[in-house]
C-alpha atoms as a printed R data frame, in Angstrom:
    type eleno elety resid chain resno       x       y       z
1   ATOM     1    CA   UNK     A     1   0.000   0.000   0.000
2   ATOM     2    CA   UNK     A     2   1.621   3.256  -0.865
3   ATOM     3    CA   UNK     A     3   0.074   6.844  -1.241
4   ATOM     4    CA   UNK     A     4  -2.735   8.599   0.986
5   ATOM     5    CA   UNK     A     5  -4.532   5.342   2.238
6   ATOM     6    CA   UNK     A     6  -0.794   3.858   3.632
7   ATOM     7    CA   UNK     A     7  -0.306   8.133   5.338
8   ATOM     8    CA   UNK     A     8  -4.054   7.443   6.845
9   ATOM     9    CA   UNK     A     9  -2.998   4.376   8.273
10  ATOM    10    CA   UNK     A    10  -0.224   5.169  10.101
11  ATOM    11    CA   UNK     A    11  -2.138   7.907  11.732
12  ATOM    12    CA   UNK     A    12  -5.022   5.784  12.340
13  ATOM    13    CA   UNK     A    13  -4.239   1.961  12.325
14  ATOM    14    CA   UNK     A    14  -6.808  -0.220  11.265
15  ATOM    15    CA   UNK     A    15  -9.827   2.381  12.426
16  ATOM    16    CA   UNK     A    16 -12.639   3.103   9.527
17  ATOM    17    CA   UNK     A    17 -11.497   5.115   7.589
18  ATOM    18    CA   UNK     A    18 -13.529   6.898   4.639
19  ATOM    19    CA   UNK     A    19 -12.175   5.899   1.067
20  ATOM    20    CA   UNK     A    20 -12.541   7.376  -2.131
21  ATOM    21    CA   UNK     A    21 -12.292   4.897  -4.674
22  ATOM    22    CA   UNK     A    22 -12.898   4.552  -8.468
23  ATOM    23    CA   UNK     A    23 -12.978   1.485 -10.201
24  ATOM    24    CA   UNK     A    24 -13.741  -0.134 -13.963
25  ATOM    25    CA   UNK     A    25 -15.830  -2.720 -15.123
26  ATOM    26    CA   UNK     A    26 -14.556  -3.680 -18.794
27  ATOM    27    CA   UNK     A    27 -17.241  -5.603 -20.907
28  ATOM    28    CA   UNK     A    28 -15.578  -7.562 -23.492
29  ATOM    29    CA   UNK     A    29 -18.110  -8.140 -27.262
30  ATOM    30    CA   UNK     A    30 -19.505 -11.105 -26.054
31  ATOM    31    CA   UNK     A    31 -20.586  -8.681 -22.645
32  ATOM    32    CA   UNK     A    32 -18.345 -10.683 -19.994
33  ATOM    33    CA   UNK     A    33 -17.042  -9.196 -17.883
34  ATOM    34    CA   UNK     A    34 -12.757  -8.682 -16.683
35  ATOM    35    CA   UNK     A    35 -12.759  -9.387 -13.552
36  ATOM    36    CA   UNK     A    36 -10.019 -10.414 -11.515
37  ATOM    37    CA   UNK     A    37  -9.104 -12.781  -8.319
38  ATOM    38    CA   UNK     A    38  -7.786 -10.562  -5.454
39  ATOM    39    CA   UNK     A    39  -4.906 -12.204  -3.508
40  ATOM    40    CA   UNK     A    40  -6.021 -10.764  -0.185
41  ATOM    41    CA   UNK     A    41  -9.274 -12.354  -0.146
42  ATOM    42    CA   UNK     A    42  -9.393 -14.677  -2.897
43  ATOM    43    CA   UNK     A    43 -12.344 -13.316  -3.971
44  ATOM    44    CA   UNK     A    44 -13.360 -11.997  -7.628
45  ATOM    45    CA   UNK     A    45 -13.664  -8.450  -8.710
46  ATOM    46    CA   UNK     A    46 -13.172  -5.600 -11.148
47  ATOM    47    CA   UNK     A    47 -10.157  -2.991 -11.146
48  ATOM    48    CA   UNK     A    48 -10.146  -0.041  -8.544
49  ATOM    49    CA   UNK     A    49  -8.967   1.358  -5.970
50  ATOM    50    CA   UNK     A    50  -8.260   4.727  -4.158
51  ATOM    51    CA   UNK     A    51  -7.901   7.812  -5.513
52  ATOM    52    CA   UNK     A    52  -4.394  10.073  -4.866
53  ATOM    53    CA   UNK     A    53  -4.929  13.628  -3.484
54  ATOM    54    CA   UNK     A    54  -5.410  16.033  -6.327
55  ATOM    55    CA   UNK     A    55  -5.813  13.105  -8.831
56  ATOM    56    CA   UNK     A    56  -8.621  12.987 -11.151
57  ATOM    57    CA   UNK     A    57 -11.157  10.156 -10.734
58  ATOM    58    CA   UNK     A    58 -10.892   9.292 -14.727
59  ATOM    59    CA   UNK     A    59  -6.955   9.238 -14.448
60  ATOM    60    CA   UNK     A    60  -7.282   6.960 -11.339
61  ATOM    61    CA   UNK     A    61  -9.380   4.651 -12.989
62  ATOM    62    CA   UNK     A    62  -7.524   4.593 -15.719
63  ATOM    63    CA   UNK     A    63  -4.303   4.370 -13.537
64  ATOM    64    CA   UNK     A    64  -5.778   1.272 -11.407
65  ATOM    65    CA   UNK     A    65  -7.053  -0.416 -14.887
66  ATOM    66    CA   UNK     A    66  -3.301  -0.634 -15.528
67  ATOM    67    CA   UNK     A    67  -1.704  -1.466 -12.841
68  ATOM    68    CA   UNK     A    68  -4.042  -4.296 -11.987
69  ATOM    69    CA   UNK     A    69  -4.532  -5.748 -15.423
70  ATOM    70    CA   UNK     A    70  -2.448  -4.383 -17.857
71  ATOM    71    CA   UNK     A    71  -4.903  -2.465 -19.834
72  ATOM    72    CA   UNK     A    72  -5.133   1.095 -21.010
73  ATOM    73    CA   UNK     A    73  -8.719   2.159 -20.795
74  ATOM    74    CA   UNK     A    74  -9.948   3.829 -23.940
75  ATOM    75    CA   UNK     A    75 -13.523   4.875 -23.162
76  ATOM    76    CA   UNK     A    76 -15.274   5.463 -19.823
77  ATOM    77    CA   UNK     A    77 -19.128   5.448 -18.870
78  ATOM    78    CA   UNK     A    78 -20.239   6.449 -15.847
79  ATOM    79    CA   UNK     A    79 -22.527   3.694 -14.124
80  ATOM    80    CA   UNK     A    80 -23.223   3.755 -10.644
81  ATOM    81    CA   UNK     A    81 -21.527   5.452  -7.402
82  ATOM    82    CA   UNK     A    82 -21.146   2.595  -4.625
83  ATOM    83    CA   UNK     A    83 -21.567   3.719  -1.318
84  ATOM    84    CA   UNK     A    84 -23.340   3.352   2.229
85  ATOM    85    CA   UNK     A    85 -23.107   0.223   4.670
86  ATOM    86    CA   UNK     A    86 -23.176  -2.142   1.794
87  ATOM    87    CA   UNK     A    87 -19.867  -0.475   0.622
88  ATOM    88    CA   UNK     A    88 -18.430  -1.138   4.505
89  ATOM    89    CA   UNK     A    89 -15.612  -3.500   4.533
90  ATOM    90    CA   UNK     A    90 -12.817  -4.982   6.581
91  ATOM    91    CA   UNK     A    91 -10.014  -6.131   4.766
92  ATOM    92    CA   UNK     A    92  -8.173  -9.291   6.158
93  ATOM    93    CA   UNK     A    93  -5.264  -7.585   7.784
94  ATOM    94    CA   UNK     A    94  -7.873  -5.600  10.013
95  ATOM    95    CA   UNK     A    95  -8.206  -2.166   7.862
96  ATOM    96    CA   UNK     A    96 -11.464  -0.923   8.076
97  ATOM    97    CA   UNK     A    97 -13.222   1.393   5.131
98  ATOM    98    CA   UNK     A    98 -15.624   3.445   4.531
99  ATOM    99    CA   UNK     A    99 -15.956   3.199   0.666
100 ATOM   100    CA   UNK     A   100 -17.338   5.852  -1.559
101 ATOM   101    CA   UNK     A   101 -16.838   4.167  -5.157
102 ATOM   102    CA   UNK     A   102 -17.385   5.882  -8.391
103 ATOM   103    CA   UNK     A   103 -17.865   3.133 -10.688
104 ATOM   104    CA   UNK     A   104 -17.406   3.383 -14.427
105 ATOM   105    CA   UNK     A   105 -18.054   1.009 -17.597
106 ATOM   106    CA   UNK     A   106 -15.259   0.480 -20.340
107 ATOM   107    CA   UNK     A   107 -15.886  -1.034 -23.358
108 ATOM   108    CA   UNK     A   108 -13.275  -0.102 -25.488
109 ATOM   109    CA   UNK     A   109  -9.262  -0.499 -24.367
110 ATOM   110    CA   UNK     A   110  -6.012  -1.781 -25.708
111 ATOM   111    CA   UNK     A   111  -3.098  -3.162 -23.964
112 ATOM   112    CA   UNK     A   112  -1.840  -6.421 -22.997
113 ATOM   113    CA   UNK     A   113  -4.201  -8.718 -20.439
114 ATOM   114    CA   UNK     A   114  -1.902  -9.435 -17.862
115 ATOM   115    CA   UNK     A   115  -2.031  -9.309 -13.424
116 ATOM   116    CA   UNK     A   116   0.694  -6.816 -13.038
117 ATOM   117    CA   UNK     A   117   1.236  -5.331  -9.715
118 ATOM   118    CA   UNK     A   118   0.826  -8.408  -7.371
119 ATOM   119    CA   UNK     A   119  -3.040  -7.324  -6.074
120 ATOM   120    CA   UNK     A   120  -4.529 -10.248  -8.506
121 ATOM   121    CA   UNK     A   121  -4.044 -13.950  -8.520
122 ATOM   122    CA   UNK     A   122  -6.219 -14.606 -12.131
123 ATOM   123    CA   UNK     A   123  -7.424 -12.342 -14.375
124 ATOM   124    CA   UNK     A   124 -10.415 -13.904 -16.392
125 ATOM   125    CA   UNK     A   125 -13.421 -12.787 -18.095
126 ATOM   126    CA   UNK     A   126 -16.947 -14.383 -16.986
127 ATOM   127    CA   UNK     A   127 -20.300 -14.356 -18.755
128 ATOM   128    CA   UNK     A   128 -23.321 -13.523 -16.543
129 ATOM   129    CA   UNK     A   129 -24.284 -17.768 -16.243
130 ATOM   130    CA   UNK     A   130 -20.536 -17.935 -14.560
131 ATOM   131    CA   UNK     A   131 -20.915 -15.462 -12.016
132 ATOM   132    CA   UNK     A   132 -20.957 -16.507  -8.725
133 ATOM   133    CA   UNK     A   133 -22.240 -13.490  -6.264
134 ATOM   134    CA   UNK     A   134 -20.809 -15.663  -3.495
135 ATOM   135    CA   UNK     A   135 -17.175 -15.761  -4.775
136 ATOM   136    CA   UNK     A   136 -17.311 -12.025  -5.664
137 ATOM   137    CA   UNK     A   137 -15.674  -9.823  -3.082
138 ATOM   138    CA   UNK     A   138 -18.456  -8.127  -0.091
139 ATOM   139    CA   UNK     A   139 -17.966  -4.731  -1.108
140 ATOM   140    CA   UNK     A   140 -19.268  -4.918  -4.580
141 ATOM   141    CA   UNK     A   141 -21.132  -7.575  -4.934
142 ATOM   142    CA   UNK     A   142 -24.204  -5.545  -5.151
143 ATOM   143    CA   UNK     A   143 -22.538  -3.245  -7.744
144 ATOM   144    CA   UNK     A   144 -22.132  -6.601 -10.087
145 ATOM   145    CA   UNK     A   145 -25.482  -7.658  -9.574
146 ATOM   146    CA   UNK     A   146 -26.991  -4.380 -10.495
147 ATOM   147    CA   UNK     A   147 -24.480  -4.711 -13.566
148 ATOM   148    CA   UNK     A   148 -25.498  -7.856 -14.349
149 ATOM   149    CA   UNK     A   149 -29.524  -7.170 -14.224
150 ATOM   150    CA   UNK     A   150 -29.026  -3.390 -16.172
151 ATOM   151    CA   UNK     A   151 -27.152  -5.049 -18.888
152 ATOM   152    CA   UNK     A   152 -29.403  -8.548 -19.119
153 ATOM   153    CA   UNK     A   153 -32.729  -5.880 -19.684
């Protein structure tokens, strides 16, 4: 963990902290979608994570997309913001957030598909009939669902 999140924590430990967060959900042409296995909780989900003071959210998504995946997001749609006690989550080593998620669709990138910074086990695209909510990680599961259920109208 580097950046504002790891200055936070050493101020505060594992206490709740509120966390700004944007994150991408790439839909491939056959509308799967990336999603990727996270090695702290082994559980699925898309690219994100917290944005940088003074960054904007589009260039952290953007940022995270790469980092996490290897991709270089061409397009962004706005879906959903992800927030409230459904958004609450303790991570395994005891940190405790707050999230407030701006979550975006991207349909169009480039790049190379490949875990690169260590924060994903698998990368692996999943129709909707492969989706397991239970294996998808707590704080978004809802997020996927509502994904799932917008794009299946």
């Amino acid at each position: 963990m580097t950046g504002y999140i790891a200055e936070m924590r050493k101020l505060v430990g594992h206490r709740t902290i509120m966390q700004c967060a944007v994150s991408i959900i790439c839909v491939d042409a056959q509308n799967r979608i990336l999603m990727g296995k996270r090695s702290d909780n082994h559980k699925w989900g898309y690219s994100g994570g917290a944005i940088e003071i003074d960054e904007k959210v589009e260039d952290c998504a953007k940022r995270e997309l790469y980092e996490e995946m290897g991709l270089i997001a061409d397009e962004l749609e706005f879906f959903c913001v992800n927030s409230g006690p459904e958004a609450h989550y303790i991570y395994p080593n005891g940190d405790e957030v707050s999230n407030f998620e701006i979550v975006y669709i991207c349909r169009k990138w480039h790049g190379e598909l490949k875990a690169t910074d260590g924060e994903m086990e698998e990368l692996r695209f999943f129709s909707k009939d492969e989706i397991d909510l239970s294996e998808i990680s707590p704080p978004i599961r809802h997020v996927v669902f509502d994904f799932l259920e917008r794009e299946n109208r």
